[in-house]
C-alpha positions as CSV (number, residue, x, y, z in Angstrom):
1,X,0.0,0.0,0.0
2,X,0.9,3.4,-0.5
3,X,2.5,4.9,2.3
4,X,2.4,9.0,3.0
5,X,5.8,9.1,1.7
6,X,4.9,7.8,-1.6
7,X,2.2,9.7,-1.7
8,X,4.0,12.9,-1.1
9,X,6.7,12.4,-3.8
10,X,4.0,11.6,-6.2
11,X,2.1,15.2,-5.6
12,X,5.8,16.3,-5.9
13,X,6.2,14.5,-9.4
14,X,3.2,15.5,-10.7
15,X,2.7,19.0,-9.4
16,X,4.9,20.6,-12.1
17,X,2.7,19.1,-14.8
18,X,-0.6,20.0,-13.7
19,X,-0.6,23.2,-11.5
20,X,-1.1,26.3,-13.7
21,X,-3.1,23.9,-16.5
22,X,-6.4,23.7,-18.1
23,X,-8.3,20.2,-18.2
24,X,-9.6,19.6,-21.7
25,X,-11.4,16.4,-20.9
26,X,-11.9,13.4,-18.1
27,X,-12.0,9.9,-19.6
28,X,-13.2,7.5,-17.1
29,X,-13.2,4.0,-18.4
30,X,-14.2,2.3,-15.2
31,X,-16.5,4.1,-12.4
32,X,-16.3,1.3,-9.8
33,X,-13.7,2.1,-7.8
34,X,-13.9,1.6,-4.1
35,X,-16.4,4.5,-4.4
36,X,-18.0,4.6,-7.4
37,X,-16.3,8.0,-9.5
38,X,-19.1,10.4,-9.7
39,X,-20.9,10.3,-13.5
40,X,-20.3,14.2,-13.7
41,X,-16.4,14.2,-12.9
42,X,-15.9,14.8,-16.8
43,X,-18.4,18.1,-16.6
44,X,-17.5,19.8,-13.2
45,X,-13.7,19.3,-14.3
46,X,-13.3,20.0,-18.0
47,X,-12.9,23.3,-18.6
48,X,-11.3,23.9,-15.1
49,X,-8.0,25.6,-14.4
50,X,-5.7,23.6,-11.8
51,X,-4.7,25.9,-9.1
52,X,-2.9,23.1,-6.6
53,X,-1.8,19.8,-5.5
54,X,-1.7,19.1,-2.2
55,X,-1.5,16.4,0.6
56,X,-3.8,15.5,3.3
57,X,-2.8,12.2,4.7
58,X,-2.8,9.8,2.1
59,X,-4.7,11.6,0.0
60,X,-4.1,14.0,-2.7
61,X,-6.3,16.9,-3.2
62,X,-6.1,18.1,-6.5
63,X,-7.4,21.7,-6.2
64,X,-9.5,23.5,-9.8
65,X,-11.4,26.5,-9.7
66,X,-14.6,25.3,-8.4
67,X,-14.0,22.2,-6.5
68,X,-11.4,19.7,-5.6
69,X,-10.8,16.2,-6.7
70,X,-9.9,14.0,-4.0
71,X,-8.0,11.2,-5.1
72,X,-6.5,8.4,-2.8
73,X,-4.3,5.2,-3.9
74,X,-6.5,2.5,-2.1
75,X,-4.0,-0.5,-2.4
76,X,-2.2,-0.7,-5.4
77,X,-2.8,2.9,-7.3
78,X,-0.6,5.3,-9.1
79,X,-1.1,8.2,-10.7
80,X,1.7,9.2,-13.4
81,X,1.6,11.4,-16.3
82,X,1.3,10.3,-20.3
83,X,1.3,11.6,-23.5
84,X,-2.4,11.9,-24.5
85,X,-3.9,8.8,-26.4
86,X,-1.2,6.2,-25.0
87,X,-3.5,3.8,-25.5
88,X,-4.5,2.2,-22.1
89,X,-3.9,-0.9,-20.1
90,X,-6.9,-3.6,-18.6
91,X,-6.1,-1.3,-15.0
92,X,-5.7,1.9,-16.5
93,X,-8.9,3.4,-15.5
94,X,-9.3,7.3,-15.8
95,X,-7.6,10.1,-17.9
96,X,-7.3,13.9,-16.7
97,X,-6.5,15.7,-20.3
98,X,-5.1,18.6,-20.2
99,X,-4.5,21.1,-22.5
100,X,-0.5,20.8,-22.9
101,X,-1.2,17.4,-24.5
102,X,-0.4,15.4,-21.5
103,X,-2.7,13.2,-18.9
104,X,-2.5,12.4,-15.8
105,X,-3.5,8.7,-15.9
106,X,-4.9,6.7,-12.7
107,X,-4.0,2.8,-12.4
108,X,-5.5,0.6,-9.7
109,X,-5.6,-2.9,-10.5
110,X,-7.3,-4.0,-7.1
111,X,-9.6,-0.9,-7.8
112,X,-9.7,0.1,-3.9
113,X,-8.7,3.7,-4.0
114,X,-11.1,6.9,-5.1
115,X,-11.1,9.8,-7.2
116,X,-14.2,11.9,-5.7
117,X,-15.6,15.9,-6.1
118,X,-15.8,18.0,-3.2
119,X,-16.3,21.5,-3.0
120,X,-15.1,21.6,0.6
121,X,-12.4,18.7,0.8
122,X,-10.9,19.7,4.4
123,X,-14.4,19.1,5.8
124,X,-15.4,16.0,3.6
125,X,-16.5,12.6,5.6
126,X,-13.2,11.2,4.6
127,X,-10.8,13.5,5.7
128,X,-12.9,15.8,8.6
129,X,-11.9,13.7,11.4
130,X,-8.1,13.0,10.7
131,X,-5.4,13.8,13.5
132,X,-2.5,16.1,12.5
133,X,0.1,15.1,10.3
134,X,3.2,13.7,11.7
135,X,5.5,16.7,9.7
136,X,3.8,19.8,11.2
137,X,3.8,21.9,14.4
138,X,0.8,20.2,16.0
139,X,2.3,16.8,15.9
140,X,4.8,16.3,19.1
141,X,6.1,13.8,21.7
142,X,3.9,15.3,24.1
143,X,0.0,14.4,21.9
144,X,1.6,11.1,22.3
145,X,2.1,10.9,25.7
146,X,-1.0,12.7,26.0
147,X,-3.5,10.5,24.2
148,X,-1.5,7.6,25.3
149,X,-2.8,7.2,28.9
150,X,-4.5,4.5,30.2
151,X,-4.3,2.9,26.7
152,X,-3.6,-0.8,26.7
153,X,-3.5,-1.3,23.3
154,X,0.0,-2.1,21.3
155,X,2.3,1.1,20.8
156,X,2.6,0.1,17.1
157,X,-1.2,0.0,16.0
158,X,-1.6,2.9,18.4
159,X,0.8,5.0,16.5
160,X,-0.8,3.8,13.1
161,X,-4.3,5.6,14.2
162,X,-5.3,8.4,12.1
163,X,-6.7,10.1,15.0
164,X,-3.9,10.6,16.4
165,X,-1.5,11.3,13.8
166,X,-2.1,10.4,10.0
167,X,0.4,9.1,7.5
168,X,2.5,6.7,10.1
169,X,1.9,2.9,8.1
170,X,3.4,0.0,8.6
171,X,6.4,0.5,7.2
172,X,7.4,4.0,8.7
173,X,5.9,3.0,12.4
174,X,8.3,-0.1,12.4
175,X,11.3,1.9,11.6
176,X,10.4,4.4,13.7
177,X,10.1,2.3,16.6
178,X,13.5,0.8,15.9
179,X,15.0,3.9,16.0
180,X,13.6,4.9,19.1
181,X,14.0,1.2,21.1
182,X,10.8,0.7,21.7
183,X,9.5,-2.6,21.3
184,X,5.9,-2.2,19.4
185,X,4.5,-4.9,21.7
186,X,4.5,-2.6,24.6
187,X,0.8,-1.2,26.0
188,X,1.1,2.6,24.5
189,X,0.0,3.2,28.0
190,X,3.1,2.3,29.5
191,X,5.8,4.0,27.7
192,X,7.4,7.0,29.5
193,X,7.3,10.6,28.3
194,X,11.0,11.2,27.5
195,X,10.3,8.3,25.4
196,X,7.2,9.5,23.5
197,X,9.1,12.8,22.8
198,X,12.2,10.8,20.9
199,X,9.4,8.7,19.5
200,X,8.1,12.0,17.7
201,X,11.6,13.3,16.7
202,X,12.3,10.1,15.2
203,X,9.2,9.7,13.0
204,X,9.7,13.2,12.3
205,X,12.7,12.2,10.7
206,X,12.4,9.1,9.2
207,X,9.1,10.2,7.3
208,X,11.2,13.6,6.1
209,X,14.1,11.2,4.9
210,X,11.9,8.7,3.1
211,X,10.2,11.6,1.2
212,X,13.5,13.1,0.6
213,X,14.3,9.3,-0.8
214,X,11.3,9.0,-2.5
215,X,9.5,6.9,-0.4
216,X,10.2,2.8,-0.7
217,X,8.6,2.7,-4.1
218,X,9.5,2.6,-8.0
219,X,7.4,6.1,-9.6
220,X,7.2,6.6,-12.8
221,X,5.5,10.2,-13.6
222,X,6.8,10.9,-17.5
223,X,7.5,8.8,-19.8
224,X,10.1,6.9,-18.3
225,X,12.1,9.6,-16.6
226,X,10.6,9.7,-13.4
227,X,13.3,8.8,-10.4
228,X,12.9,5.5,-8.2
229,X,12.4,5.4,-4.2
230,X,15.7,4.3,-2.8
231,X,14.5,4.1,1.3
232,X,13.6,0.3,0.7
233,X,17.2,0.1,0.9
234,X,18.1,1.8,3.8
235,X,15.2,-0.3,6.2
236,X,16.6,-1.6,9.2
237,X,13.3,-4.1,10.6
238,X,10.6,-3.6,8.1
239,X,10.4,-6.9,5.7
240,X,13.8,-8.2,7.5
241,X,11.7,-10.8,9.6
242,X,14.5,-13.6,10.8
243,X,17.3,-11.8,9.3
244,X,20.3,-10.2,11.2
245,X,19.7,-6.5,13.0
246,X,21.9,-3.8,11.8
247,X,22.8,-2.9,15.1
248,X,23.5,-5.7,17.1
249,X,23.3,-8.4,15.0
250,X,20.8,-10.3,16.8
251,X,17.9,-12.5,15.1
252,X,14.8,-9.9,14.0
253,X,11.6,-11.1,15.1
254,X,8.6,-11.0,13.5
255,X,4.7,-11.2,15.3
256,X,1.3,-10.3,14.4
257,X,0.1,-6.7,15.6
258,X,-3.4,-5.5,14.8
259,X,-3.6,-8.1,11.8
260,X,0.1,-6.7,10.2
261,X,2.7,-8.3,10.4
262,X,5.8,-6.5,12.8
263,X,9.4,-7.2,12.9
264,X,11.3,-5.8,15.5
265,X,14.9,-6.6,17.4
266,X,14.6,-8.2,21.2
267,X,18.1,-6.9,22.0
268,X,17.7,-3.3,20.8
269,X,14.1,-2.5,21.5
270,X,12.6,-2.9,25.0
């Protein structure tokens, strides 16, 4: 799955292309996404200039002149730019047009992401009640420690909550974890404040780095030239289930937390 990382290097990759442009035409070839697109995409957007592309969470808000597409990547999506009438591809499922020739095309084979209208996206079901995100100024050690009290629940799925903090997936809260020490079977209840506020520095980081990276995941906006993730290589527990630990060298252990699986290191995390 798409991770916020990913996400934000492709709003980076396509930004360029699309901010500043007029839409010509929206060819949906199939609605039935994990909400169904909405049958007037093609006549609230055509015509539109694009003012922005932004990020909220995981999903990409795609700001015209009147209204906002809000797309999201469900499982397995992309979004990447072609030359218009590439022909298209059994999960090649919608083209934006616009008017410099190009398209942004939308592929989802498992068809579990979106591409809906809003008017007001901030305040739209899917995005109203989302915590801060983990890269700004309301996002600290101390909303951790905080909302943490009297939790019993696993520090891992706890930090994976959009309520508290969007963005944080699988991949990112296991590396963040490592780096910190904390081993993600703890009750979030339990772990100290110093600890929450290194926590928070260290997902700060991490996330900033693997965006800087570009995320753990090939991207390919134009025609070929767009540049690969390289963080998959730089991953100390995530995926590395019975290997060696880059730190100490001990076995990496893997266990089930909130259905996903987590790796983690029983010498360095505690």
């Amino acid at each position: 799955m798409p991770e916020l990382p990913e996400v934000e290097t492709t709003r980076r990759g396509i930004e360029p292309y699309l901010k500043g442009q007029r839409v010509s035409r929206v060819v949906v070839r199939e609605r039935r996404l994990r909400w169904p697109i909405p049958e007037d995409l093609d006549v609230r957007l055509s015509g539109q200039r694009i003012v922005s592309v932004e990020r909220r969470a995981k999903y990409l808000l795609i700001g015209a002149e009147v209204g906002t597409l809000i797309s999201h990547l469900g499982m397995s999506g992309s979004l990447r730019l072609v030359e218009q009438g590439l022909p298209a591809a059994k999960h090649e499922h919608v083209d934006i047009e616009l008017e410099s020739g190009l398209a942004l095309r939308y592929t989802d084979p498992r068809r579990f992401g979106a591409l809906l209208w809003s008017q007001d996206p901030l305040n739209h079901e899917l995005l109203v009640r989302l915590g801060p995100e983990p890269l700004g100024a309301l996002f600290d050690g101390e909303r951790l420690y905080q909302l943490s009290r009297g939790k019993q629940v696993a520090v891992k799925p706890f930090i994976m909550d959009n309520a508290v903090v969007v963005g944080v997936g699988n991949i990112y809260a296991s590396e963040a974890l490592f780096a910190a020490g904390i081993d993600p079977r703890r009750a979030a209840g339990s772990i100290s404040r110093a600890r929450y506020l290194q926590l928070a520095l260290d997902i700060k980081r991490i996330l900033a780095h693997a965006i800087e990276r570009g995320g753990t995941t090939l991207r390919d906006f134009v025609g070929g030239d767009g540049q690969p993730g390289y963080f998959q290589q730089e991953l100390f527990v995530y995926g590395r289930g019975g290997e060696f630990c880059k730190s100490c060298g001990s076995t990496l252990r893997e266990v089930k937390l909130g259905q996903r699986a987590s790796v983690y290191c029983p010498r360095c995390q505690r």
